[in-house]
N, C-alpha and C positions, 0 to 999 in steps of 0.2 A: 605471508606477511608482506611481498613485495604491494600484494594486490591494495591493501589498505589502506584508507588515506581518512583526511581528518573532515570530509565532510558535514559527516553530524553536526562538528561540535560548532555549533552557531555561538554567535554573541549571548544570545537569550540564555543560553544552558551554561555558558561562565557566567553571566552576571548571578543566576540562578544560585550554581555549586558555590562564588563566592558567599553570597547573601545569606546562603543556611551557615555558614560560619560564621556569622556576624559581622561580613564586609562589605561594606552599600557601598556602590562605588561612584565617584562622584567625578568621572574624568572617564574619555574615552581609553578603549584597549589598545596601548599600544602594541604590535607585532615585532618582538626581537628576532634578532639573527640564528634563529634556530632552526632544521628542518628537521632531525630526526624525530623533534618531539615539537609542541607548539607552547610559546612563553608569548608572556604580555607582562607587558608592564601597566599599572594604574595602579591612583592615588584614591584613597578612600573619602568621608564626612568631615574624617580629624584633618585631615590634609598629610595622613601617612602614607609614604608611598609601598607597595610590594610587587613583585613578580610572583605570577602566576604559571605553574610548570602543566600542563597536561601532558601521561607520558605515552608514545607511540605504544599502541597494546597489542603485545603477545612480543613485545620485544626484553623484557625482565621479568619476571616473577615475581611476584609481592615480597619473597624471603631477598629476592636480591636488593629491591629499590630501599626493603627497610634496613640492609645490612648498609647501602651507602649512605643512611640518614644517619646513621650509628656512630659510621666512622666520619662524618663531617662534623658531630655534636661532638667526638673523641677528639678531635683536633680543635673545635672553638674550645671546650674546655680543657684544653693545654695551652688556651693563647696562642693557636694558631689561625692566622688571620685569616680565615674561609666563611663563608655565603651560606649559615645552616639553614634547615627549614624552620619554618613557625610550628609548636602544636597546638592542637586544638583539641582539648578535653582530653588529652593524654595523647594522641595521636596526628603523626607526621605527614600517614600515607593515606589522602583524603579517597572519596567515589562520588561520580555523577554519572547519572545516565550509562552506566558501564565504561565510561572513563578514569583512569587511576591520574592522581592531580597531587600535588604538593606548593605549597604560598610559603615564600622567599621575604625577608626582607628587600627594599632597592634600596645598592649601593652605589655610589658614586661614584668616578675617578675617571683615571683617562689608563689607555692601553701602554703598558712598560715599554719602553724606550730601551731598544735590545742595542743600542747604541752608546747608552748610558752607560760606563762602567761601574758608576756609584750603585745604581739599581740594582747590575747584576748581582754584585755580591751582597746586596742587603737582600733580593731571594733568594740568595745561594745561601744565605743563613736560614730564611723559611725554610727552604725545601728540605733541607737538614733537618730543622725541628719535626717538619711534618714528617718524614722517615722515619725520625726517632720517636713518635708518636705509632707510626702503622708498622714498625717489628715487635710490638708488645703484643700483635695477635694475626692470627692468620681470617682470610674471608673463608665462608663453611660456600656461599650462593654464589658468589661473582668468578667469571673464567677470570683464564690464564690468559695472557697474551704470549701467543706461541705459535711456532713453523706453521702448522696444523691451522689453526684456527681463521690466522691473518694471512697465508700463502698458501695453502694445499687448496684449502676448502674456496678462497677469491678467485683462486685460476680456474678450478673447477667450474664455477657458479660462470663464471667470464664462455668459459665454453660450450656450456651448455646453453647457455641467454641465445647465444647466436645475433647478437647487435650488430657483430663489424660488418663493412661492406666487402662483397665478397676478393675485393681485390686485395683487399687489406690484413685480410683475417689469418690468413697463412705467415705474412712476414710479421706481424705483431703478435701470435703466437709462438712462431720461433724465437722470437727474444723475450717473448718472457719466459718459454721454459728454462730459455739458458741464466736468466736473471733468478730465478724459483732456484735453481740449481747451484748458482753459484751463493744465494743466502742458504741454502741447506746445508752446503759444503761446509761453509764458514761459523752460523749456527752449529753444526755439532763437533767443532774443532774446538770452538771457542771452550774456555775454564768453564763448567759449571756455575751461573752466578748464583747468589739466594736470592729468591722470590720471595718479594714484599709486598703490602699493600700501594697501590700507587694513587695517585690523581688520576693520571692515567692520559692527559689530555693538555700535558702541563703546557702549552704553548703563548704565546706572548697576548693573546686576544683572549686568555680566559683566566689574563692575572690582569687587575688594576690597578694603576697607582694613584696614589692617594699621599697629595702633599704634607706633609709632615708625622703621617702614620705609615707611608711606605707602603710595599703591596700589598691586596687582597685577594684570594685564591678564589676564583668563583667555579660554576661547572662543573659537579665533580660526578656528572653522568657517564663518563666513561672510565669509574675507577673499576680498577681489577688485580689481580697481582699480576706480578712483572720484574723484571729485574730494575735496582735503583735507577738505571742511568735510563729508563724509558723516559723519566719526568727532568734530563739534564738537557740532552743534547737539540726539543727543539727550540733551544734558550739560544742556539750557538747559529749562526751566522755569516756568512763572507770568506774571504779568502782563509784558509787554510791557518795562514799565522794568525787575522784575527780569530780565529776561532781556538785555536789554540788559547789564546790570549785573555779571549772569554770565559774558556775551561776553567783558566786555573784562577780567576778572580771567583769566580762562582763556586769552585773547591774551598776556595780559602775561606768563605765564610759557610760553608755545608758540613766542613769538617771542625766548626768549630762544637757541630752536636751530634756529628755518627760519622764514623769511617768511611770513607768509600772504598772500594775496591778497584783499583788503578786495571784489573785484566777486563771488568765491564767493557773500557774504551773500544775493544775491538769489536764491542759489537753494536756502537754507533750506525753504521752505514747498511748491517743489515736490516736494523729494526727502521731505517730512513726507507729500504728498499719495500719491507711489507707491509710500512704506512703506506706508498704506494701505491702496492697492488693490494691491498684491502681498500682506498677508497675510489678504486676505480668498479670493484664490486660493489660495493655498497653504494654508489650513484645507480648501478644497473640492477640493483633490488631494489628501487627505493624509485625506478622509471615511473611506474603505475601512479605511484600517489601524485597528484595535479600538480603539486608546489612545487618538485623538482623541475618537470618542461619550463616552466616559468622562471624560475632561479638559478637554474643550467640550462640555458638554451644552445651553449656551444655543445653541449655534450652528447655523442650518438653522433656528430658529423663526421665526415671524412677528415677534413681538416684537426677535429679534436684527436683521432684513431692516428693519423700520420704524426701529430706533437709527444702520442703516448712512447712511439716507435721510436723515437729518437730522444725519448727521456729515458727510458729504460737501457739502451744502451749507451747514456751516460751514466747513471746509475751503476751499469755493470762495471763499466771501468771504474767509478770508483769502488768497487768491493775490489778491487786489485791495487791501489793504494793502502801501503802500511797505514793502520790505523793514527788517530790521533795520540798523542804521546805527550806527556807532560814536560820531555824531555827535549829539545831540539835534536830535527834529524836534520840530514842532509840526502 
């Protein structure tokens, strides 16, 4: 998969895969902020606009990308404010050329304002509903987000890649085994939480705001189960008190439609720690295909390997900070 890239898919063969669906498109492609997979945005004859998803192939199974259409169609028809796909003649998950594709409405807004108290907790009441929407069933196709999956198998892949330069590759593997380590430690200390359906990806660049209708959840390509608080805590921000501060505006309207579970909190810093080290893997899976050298040009330097070194043992020290607490500590 690393080797694969989107060559093929020329202009010709989107204009193509749109057009057997009835969409002549009357406006250049534009190229969104995507690399795992490739989005454009255009406007069609009527002057409607849609995004267009091609999805990176051999990265989901067809039973997984139709279980995330399922559950994004489960949440617009609960009135939760998410980005479904269009169907066409009963179906979600389009084909071209041996590419797997899904057409999106385009919606409008600007990026939440994680500064905004008002906003927070008017998603802190989404995020709620859409919970309370994804514990009425479990996924049968999409992983788990887990020790294993985002931290055994990344440090793995990181080690075997053989990217770092050779001066570097010693002291930034030692800290990350001791970083892997100290999220293991802590992962299986931690309560048991329940595993829900998530977003999965909840972070402030894939909710919009939207003046007088409030946010819009868009991107729900990396939904998977996971424990609630994966789609809370990249909402939280800044010093320590604001963040706290953040928590509990965002609780207060989360819980006005499912519980959370207050022992989740401690495991904010690990799942920060194998967001980390899963997307330092997945840039070095993801090297081959053209559009990363070009869109990460820092990445594979010295200079980038030497920032990793001393994030990660930031990082450690905070897995040795009491977690966040709804409570004032001292």
């Amino acid at each position: 998969m690393s080797e694969f890239h989107f060559a093929r898919l020329t202009p010709e063969l989107i204009l193509d895969a749109l057009e057997s669906q009835g969409i002549r498109v009357d406006s250049g492609l534009l190229p969104l902020n995507s690399y795992e997979n490739r989005v454009y945005q255009l406007m069609d004859e009527d002057r409607k606009r849609y995004v267009v998803k091609f999805y990176r192939p051999e990265r989901w199974s067809d039973e997984a990308i139709l279980e995330e259409h399922a559950f994004t169609q489960q949440l617009l028809d609960a009135e939760v404010p998410v980005v479904a796909p269009l169907s066409f003649d009963g179906q979600t998950l389009l084909h071209a050329e041996g590419y797997r594709l899904a057409v999106f409405p385009s919606v409008g807004g600007r990026h939440l304002e994680v500064d905004n108290l008002d906003q927070l907790e008017w998603v802190g009441r989404f995020v709620g509903r859409l919970h309370m929407v994804s514990r009425k069933q479990a996924f049968a196709h999409r992983p788990t987000l887990d020790l294993e999956s985002f931290g055994v198998q990344s440090v793995a892949y990181l080690k075997q890649a053989q990217m770092l330069p050779e001066g570097l590759s010693e002291p930034f593997f030692a800290v990350l085994d001791h970083l892997l380590a100290a999220v293991e430690q802590q992962w299986q200390s931690a309560a048991a939480p329940d595993l829900i359906r998530l977003h999965g990806d909840c972070h402030p660049g894939n909710i919009l705001w939207r003046e007088g209708d409030g946010p819009q959840f868009v991107d729900l390509d990396d939904a998977r189960t996971g424990p609630a608080v994966q789609d809370l805590w990249m909402l939280l921000s800044g010093e320590r008190s604001e963040r706290i501060m953040q928590l509990e505006l965002i609780l207060e309207g989360y819980e006005q439609f499912v519980t959370f579970d207050n022992k989740e909190l401690a495991l904010i810093e690990p799942l920060r720690a194998l967001r980390q080290i899963h997307y330092m893997a997945w840039l070095a899976r993801r090297w081959q295909d053209p559009a990363f050298p070009q869109a990460f040009p820092w990445f594979n330097s010295n200079k980038y390997w030497e920032g990793q070194i001393l994030a990660c043992k930031e990082q450690l020290a905070s897995l040795q900070e009491p977690p966040l607490s709804l409570q004032p500590w001292l």
